[in-house]
N, C-alpha and C positions, 0 to 999 in steps of 0.2 A: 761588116756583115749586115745584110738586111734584115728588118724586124721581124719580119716571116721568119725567114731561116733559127734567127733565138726564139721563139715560142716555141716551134717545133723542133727545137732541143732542148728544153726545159719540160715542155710534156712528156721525151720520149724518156729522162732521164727521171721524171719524180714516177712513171709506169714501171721502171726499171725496181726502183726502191721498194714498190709494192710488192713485186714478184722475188726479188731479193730475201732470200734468209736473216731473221735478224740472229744474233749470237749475245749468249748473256756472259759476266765474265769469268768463266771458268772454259770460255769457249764452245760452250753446246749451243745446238740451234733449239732456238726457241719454237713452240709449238702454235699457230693461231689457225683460230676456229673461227670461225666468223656465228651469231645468233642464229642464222637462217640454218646453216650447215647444221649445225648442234641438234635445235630443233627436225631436223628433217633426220637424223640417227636414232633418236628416242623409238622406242616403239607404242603403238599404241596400246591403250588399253579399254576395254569395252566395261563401264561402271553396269552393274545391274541395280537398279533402282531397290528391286526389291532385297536383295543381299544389304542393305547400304543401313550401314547403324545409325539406330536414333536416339535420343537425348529422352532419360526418363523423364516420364509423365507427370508433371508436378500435382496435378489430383491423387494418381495413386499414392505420390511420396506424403503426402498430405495427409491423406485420411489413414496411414498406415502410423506415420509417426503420431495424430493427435490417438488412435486406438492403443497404442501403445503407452505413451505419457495419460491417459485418462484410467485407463487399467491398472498403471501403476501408482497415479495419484490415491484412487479408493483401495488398493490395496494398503497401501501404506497407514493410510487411518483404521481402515475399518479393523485387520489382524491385530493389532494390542487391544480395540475393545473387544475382539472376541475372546483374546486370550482370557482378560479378566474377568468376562460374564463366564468361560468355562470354570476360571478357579472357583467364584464364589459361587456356581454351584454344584463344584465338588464338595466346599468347604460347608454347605447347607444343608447336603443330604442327600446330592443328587434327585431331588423331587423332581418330577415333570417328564416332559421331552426333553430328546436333545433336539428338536426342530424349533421347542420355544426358547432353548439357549440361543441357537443361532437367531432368529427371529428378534430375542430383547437386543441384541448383538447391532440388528441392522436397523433398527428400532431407535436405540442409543444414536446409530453415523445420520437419522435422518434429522433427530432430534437436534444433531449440530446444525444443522439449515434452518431452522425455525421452524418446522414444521411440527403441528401439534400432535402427538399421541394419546391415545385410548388407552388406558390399562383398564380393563374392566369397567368399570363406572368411573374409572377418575380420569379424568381429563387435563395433562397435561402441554400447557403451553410455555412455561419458563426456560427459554433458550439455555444449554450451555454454553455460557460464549469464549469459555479456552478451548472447549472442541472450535467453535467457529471460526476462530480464529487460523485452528492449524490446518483446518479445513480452506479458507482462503489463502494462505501461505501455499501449500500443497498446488492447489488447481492454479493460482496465478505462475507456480513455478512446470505446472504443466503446461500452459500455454509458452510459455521461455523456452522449454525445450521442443515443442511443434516450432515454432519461427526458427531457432538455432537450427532445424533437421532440414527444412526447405531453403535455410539461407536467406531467410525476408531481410531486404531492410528500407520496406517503403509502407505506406499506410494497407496497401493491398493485402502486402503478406499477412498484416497485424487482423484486418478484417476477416482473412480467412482462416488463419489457424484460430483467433477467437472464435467465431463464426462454427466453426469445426469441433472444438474441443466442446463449446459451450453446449452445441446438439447432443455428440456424444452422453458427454455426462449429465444432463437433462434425460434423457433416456435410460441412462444407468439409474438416475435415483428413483424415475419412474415405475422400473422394473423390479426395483427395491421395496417401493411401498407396495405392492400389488404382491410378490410373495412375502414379507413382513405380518401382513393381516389374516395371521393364521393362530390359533389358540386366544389367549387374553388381548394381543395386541391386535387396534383398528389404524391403522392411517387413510388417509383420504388420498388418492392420487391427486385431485385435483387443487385441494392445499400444499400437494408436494409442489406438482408445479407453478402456483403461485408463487413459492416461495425459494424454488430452487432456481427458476428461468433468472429473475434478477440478481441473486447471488452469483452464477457463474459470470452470467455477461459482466457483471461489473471485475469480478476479479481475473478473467481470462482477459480481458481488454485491457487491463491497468499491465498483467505480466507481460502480453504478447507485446504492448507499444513500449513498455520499460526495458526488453530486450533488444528490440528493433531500432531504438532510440527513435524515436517520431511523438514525445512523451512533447504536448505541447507548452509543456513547465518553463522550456530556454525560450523562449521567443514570445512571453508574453511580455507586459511592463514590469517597470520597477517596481513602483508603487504595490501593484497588484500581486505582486509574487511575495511582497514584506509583508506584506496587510494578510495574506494567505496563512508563510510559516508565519505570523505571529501568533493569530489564533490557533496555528494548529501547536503551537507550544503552549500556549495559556493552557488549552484543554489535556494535555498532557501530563503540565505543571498539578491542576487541578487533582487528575487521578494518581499522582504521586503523592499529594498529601492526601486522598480519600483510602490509597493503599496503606502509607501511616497509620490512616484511622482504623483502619479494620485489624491491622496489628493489633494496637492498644488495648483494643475493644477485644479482641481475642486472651489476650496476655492478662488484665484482667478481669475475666470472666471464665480464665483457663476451668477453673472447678468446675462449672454448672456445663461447660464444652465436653468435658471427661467424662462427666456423668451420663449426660447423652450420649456417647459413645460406649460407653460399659452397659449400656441398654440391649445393644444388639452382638452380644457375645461376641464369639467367632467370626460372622459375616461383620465385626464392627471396622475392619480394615477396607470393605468395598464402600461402608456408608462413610469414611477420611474420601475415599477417591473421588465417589461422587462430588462430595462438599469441596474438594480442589477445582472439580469442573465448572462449580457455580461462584466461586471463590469471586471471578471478574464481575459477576453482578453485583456480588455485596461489595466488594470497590464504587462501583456508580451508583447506589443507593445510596454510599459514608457522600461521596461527593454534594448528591443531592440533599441530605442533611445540612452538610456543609454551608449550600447555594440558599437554605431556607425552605424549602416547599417539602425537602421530607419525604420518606416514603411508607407505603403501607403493606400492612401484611396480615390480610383479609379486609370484607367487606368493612365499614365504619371503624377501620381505625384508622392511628396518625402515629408518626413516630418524626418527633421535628426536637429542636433546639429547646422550644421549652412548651412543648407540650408532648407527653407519650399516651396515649391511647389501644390497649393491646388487649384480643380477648383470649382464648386458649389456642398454643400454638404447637405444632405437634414435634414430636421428639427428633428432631433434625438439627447437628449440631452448629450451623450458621447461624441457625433462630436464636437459639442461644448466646449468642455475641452480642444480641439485638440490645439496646441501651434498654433498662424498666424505668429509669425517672429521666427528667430535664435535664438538661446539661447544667453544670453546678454554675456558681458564677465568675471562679475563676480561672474556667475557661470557654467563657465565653467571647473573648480574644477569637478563637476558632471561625463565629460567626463572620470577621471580618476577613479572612486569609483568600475568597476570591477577589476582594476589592484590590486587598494589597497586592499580589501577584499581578492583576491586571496593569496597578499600577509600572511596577518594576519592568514589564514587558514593555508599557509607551516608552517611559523613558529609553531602555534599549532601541527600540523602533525609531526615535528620533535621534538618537547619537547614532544611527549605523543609515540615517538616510539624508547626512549633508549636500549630498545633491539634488534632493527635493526641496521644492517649494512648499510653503506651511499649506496651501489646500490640498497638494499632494497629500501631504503626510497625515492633516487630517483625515482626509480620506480613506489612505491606509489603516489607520485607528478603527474608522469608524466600519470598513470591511473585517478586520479582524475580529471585532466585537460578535458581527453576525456570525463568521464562521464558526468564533468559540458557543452562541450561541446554536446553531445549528447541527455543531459536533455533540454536544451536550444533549442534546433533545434528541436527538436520534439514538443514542446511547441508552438515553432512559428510557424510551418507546421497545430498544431490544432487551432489556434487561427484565424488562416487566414479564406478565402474562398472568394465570392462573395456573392454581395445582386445585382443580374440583370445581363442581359447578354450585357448591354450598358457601361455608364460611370464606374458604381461602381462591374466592372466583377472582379479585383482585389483588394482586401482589405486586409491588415496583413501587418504584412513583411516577408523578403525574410529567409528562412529558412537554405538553404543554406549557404548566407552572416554570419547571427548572427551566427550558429553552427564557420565561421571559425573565425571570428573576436572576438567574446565571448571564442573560446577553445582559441584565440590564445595566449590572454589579461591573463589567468586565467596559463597558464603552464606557460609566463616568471614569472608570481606573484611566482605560488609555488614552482617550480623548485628553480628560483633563492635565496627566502625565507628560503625554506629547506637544500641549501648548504649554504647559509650564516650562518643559526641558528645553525647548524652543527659543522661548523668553530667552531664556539664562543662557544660551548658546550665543544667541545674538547679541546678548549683552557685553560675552566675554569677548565675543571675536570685534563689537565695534573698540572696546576699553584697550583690544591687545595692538587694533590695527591707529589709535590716537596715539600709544605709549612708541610706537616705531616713528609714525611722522612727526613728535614732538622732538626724539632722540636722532634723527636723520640730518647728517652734515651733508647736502649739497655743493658738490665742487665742481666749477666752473671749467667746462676744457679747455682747452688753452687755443688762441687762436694758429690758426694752421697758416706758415709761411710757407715758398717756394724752395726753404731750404730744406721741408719735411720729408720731400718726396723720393723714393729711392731710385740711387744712381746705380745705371748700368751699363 
């Protein structure tokens, strides 16, 4: 047969197959559609643009979740100090308004910001700083939950629900001092917001990037992150034994503490609460004692390790705890407990940074020193202030002194700890690594013949 002739039975015969039914095996014909066909049965449908749903607005979701966590943040503080300025003055007599309850009320939530109040003529500036505290717990954990509502998990989100929350409630407390300055109470709007604008940022910035994870803590060095926690544990360490100290100093002085409390009858359970609220400054004033430099409470005096200098101080039962003489002399042991700590800390810092090099680790010593310095000094700058513009215009201590006297205590601790433990690291690991190659049998491998190799 000619070649023509098979092509043209072999084309007509694979056309046949096309048109051919195929059968699956149960015997039924199978069904094929071809793409075009399918598509060409569909019907169409006409989208209308404007009918057509759109994906919420992440500005409204934004400003709705940070209005909502920011409302909820100052509720939650400000209601128990209301509750307690209402008790105590039921418990007083009910004297006054109730606009100046509410007023000392919002008075009390500004005063956890730093910001100073007016009572009449006296002028206070000494922070609570267990209000401040719950206060920056509270708003960092409002910014956590604006990022959580939007679903941020980049640096933007973090810029904007900070960014968001932080206006917010910069404006809440603004609107706070401005109706607060009613009866006895004065605040200054513009001390509020001096002192509330860097409050929030700092803590709505630290919640929103510690939820986000964008917290640039993992990605910096090693060095730099030891040398960090380690001061931030020294200064910790520090207010752990400054908190011991104000025990003691409580426990015994407990009499002269009772007394001043049996002063103010009935209202004497608001003037405990108070004294709980101020309780974390007299912590950093035992510290600064502790550090050397002291602190004061009024104009010309001193209250240090062995010198006390005090003039009339008025019936407040912390004052009371305040030492009246010198520290005896057998415990003046006390004076040394930053040195030693700082010590205990390099050591640790160099047993937990074998993979640094000694300028590393110096290094880290000698960053840690400043942190614990600079954690110290800013502690003593908030704890301070005045109550009046007479005797008691200076209260706290000096900020400056403890920052140099606390950094100075804390870097011969680590520094010198760190190359000591160093030493003695290196000493053991060269003695451990001679005691091995002294004790090390060396055995020669055998030469390799043609009968080593495997048969297959």
């Amino acid at each position: 047969m000619p070649r023509w002739a098979t092509r043209i039975g072999h084309s007509i015969s694979a056309a046949a197959r096309r048109r051919a039914p195929s059968y699956d095996r149960l015997g039924g014909v199978k069904e094929r559609s071809s793409t075009r066909s399918a598509a060409a049965q569909r019907d169409t449908v006409v989208v209308d643009p404007a009918n057509r749903r759109t994906a919420p607005r992440r500005p409204r979701t934004l400003f709705a979740s940070a209005a909502a966590t920011v409302l909820w943040c100052a509720t939650v503080v400000y209601t128990p100090i209301l509750v307690l300025v209402i008790l105590a003055w039921w418990l007083a007599g009910r004297s006054g308004d109730v606009s100046a309850v509410v007023a000392a009320a919002g008075a009390a939530w500004l005063a956890g910001h730093g910001v100073g109040v007016a009572i009449g003529s006296l002028h206070l500036t000494v922070t609570p700083l267990l209000l401040t505290v719950v206060l920056a717990w509270r708003l960092a954990k409002a910014a956590a939950g604006t990022v959580r509502a939007i679903g941020g998990r980049d640096a933007a989100a973090v810029r904007a629900a900070a960014g968001t929350v932080s206006l917010l409630y910069v404006g809440l407390a603004a609107g706070a001092a401005a109706l607060v300055s009613t009866g006895p109470f004065t605040v200054s709007v513009t001390r509020t917001l001096a002192w509330v604008v860097p409050f929030a940022i700092a803590a709505t910035a630290f919640g929103a990037a510690r939820e986000a994870g964008v917290l640039p803590w993992e990605h910096a060095s090693a060095w730099l992150r030891r040398g960090i926690r380690t001061g931030a544990l020294v200064t910790v360490s520090l207010l752990a034994v400054g908190s011991a100290a104000v025990g003691v100093a409580i426990a015994v002085r407990g009499g002269d503490v009772a007394d001043t409390l049996r002063l103010y009858g009935s209202g004497a359970w608001a003037v405990a609460l108070l004294s709980l609220l101020y309780l974390p400054n007299l912590v950093i004033w035992a510290v600064a004692y502790l550090c050397g430099p002291g602190f004061a409470i009024g104009v010309d005096t001193a209250v240090q390790a062995e010198l006390v200098e005090l003039g009339p101080l008025p019936a407040f039962p912390l004052f009371a705890a305040v030492p009246a003489g010198p520290l005896p002399a057998s415990a003046t042991i006390l004076i040394g407990l930053p040195l030693m700590l700082a010590t205990v800390f390099g050591v640790l810092l160099t047993y937990r940074s074998p993979d640094l090099r000694v300028p590393r680790v110096i290094t880290a010593a000698i960053l840690a020193a400043s942190v614990s310095a600079g954690l110290l000094g800013c502690l003593s700058w908030l704890s301070g202030g005045a109550a009046g513009d007479g005797l008691l215009a200076r209260i706290g201590p000096n900020p400056w002194a403890v920052a140099m006297l606390g950094g100075l205590q804390t870097l011969i601790g680590l520094v010198g700890a760190a190359l000591v433990a160093r030493l003695f690291a290196v000493h053991r690991r060269a003695a451990e690594s001679e005691l091995v190659r002294r004790d090390t049998v060396v055995i020669p491998d055998q030469a390799r013949s043609r009968d080593d190799a495997l048969r297959y």
